[in-house]
TORPA-4810 file (N, C-alpha, C, O; in nm, 3 decimals):
<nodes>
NODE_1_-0.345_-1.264_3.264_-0.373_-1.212_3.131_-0.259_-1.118_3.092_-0.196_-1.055_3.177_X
NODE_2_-0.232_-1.110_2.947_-0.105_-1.051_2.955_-0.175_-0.957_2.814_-0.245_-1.005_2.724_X
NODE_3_-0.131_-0.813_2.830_-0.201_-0.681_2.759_-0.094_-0.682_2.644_-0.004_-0.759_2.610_X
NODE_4_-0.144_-0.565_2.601_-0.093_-0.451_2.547_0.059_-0.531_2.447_0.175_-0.489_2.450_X
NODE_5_0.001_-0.661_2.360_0.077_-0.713_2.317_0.080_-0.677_2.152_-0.021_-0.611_2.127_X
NODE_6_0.151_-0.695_2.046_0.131_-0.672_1.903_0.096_-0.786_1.825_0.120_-0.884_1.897_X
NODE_7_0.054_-0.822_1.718_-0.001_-0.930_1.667_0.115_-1.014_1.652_0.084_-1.130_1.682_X
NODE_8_0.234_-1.003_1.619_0.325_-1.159_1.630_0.287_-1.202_1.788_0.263_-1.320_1.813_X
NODE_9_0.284_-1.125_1.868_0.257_-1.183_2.012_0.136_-1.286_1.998_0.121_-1.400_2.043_X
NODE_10_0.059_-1.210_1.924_-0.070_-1.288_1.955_-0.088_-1.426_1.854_-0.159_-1.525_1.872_X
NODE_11_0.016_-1.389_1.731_0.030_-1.552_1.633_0.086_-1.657_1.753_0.041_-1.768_1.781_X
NODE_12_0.198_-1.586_1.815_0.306_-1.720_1.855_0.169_-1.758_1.961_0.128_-1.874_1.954_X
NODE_13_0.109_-1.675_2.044_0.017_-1.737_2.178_-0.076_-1.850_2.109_-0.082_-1.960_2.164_X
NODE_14_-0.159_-1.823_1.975_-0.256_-1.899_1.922_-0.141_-2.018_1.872_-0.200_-2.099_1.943_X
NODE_15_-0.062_-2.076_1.829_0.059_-2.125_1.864_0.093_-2.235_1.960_0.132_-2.351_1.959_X
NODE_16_0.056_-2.129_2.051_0.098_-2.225_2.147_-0.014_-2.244_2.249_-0.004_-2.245_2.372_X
NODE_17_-0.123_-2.259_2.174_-0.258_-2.317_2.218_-0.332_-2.226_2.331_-0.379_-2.283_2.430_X
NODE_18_-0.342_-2.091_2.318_-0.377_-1.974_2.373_-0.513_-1.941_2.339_-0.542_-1.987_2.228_X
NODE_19_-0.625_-1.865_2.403_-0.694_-1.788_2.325_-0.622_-1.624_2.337_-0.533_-1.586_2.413_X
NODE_20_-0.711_-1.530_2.209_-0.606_-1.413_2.232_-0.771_-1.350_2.175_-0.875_-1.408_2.146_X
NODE_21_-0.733_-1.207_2.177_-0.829_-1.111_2.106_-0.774_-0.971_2.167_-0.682_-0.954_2.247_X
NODE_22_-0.879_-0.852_2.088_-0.793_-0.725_2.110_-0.868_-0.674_2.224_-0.976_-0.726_2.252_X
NODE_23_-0.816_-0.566_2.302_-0.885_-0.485_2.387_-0.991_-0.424_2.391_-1.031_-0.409_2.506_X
NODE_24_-1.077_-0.367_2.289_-1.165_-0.300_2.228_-1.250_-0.434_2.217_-1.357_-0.424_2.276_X
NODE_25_-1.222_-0.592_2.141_-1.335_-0.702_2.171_-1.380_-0.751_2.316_-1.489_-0.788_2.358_X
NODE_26_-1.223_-0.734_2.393_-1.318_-0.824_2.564_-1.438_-0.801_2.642_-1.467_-0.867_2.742_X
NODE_27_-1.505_-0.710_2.595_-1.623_-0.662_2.661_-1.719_-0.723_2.596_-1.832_-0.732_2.643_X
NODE_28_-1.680_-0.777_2.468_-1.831_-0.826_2.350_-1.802_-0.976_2.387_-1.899_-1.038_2.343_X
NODE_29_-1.727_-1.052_2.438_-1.691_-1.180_2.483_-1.581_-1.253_2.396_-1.504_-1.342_2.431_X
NODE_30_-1.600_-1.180_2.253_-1.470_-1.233_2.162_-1.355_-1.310_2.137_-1.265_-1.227_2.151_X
NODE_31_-1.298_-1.424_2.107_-1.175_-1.446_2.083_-1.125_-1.523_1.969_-1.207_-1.575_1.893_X
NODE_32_-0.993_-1.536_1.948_-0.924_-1.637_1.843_-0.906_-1.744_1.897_-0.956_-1.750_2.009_X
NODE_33_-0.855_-1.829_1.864_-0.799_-1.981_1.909_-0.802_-1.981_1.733_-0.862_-1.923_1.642_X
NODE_34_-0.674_-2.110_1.756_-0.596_-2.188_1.647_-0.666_-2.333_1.656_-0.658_-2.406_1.755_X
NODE_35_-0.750_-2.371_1.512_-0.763_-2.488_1.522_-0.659_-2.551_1.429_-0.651_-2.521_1.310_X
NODE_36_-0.578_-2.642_1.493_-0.427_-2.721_1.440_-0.503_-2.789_1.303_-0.622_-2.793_1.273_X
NODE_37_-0.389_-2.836_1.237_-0.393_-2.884_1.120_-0.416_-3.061_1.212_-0.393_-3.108_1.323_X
NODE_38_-0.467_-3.099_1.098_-0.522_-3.276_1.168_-0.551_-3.337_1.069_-0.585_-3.266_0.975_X
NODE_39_-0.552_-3.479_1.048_-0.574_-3.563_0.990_-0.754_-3.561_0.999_-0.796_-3.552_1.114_X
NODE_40_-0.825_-3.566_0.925_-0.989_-3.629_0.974_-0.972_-3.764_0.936_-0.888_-3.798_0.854_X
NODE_41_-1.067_-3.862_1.007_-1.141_-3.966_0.948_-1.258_-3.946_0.849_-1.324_-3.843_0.842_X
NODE_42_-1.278_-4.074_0.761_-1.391_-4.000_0.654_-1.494_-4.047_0.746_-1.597_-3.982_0.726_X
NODE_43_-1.513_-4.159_0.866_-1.628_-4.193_0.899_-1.713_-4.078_1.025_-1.822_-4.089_1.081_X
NODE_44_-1.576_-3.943_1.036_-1.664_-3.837_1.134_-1.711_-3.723_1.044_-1.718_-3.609_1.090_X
NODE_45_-1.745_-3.750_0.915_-1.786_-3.634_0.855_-1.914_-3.678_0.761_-1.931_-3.778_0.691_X
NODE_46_-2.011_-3.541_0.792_-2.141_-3.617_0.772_-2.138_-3.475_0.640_-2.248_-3.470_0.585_X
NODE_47_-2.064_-3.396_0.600_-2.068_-3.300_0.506_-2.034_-3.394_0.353_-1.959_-3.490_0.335_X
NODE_48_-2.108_-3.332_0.277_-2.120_-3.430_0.119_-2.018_-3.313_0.094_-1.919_-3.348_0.158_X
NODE_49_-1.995_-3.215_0.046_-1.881_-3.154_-0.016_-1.771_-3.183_0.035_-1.683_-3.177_-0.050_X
NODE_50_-1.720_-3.223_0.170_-1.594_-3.286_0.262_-1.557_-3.412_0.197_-1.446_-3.439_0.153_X
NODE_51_-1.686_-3.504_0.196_-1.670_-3.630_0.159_-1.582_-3.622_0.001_-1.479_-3.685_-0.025_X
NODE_52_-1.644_-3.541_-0.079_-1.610_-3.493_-0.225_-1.468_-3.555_-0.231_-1.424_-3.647_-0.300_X
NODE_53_-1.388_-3.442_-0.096_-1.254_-3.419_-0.108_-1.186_-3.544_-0.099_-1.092_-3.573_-0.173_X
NODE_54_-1.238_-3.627_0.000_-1.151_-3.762_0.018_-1.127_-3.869_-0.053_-1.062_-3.973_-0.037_X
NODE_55_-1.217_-3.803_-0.167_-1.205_-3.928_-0.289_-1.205_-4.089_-0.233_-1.280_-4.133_-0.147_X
NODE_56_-1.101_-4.164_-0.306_-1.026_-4.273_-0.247_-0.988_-4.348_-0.120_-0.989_-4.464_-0.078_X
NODE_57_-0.941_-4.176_-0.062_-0.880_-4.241_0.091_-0.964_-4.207_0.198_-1.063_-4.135_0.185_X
NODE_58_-0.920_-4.269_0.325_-0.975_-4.303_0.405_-0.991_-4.197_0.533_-1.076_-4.194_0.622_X
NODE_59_-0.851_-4.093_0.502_-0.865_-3.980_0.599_-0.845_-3.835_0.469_-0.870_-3.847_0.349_X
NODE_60_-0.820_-3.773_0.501_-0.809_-3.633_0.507_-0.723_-3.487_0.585_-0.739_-3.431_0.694_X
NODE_61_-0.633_-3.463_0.473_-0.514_-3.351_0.571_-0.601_-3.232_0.572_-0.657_-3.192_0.470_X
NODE_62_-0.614_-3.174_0.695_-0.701_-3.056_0.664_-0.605_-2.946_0.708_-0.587_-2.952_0.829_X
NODE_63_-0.556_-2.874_0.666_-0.480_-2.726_0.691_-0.523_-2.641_0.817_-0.631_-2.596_0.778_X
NODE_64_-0.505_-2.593_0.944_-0.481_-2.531_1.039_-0.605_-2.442_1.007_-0.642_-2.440_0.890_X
NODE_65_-0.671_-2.368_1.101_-0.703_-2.206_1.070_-0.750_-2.181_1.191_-0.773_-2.249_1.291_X
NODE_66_-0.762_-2.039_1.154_-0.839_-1.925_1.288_-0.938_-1.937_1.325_-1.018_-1.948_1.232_X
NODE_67_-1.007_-1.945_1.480_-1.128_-1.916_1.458_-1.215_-1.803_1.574_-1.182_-1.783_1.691_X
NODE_68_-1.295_-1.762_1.524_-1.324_-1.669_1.599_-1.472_-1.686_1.695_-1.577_-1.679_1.632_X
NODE_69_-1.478_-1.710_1.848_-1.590_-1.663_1.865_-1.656_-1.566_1.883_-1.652_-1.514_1.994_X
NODE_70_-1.720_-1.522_1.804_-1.795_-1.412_1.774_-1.857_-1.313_1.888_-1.857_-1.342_2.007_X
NODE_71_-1.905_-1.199_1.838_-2.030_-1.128_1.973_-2.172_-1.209_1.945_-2.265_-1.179_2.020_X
NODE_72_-2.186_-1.265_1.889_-2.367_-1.326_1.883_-2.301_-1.475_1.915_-2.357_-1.558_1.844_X
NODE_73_-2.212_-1.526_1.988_-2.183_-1.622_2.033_-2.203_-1.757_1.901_-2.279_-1.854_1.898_X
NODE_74_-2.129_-1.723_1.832_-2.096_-1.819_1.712_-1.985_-1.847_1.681_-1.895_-1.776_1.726_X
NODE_75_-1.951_-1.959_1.591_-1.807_-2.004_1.581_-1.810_-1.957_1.428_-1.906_-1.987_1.357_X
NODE_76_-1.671_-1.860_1.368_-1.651_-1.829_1.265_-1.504_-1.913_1.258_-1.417_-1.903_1.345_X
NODE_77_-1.494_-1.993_1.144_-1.404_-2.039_1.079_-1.282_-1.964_0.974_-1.317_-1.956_0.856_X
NODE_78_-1.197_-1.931_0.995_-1.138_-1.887_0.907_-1.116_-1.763_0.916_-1.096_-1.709_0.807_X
NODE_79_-1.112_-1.687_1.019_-1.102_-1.551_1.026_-0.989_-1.485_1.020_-0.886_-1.515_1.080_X
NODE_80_-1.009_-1.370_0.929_-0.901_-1.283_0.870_-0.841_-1.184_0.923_-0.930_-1.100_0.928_X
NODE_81_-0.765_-1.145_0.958_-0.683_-1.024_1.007_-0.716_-0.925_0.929_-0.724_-0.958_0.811_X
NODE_82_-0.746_-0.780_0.958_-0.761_-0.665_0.892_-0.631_-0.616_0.930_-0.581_-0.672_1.027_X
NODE_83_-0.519_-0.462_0.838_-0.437_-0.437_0.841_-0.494_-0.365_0.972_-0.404_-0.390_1.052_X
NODE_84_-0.587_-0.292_1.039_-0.595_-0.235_1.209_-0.515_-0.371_1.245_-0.391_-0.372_1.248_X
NODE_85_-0.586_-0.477_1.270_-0.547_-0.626_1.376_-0.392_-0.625_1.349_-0.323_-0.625_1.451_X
NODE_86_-0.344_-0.624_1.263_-0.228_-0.653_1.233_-0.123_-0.547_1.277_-0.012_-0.575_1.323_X
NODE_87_-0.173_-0.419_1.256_-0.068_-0.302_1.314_-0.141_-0.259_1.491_-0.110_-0.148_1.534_X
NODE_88_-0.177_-0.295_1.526_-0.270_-0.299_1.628_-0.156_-0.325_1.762_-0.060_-0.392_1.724_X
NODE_89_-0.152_-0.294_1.875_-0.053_-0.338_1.982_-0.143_-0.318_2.091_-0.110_-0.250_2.188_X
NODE_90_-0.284_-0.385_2.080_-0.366_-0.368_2.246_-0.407_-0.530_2.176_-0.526_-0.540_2.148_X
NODE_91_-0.336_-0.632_2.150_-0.360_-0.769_2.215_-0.346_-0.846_2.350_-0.247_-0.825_2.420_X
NODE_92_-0.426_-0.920_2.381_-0.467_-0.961_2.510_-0.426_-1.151_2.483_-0.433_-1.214_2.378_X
NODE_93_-0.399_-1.183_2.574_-0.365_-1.313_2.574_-0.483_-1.366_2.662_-0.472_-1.325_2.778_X
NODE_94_-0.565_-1.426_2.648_-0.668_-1.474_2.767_-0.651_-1.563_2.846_-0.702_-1.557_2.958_X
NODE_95_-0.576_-1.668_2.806_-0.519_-1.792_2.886_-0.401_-1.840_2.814_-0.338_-1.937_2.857_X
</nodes>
């Protein structure tokens, strides 16, 4: 595990297929991971507003994002950096 890192540390790790989170979360079980940008198929999506998007075609570019598992052990999509996270230098690399 590698400490006491600053948040570019912790972009390039999620990057390069890492989980990361701060010092103050490892006790609540917490982390980030990067879900990559990907093509979907329309036939693995059972969401009617997803479907919306694909109109015509047959897949779907979906844009990259953050995600966080939570302390109540949930998956949050899309999670935002606060200016603390960002000026912050107690990131943890977990793997």
């Amino acid at each position: 595990m590698k400490k006491n890192l600053d948040f570019g540390a912790a972009i390039r790790a999620l990057k390069d297929g890492k989980k990361v989170c701060r010092e103050g979360w490892n006790g609540k079980g917490m982390y980030l991971w990067l879900l990559p940008a990907t093509e979907v198929k329309r036939e693995w999506v059972k969401d009617g507003r997803m479907l919306e998007a694909f109109g015509d075609r047959d897949t779907l570019p979906c844009l990259g994002s953050i995600r966080m598992f939570t302390a109540t052990k949930e998956v949050l999509t899309g999670w935002l950096a606060s200016q603390t996270d960002m000026l912050a230098e107690d990131w943890l690399i977990l793997d």
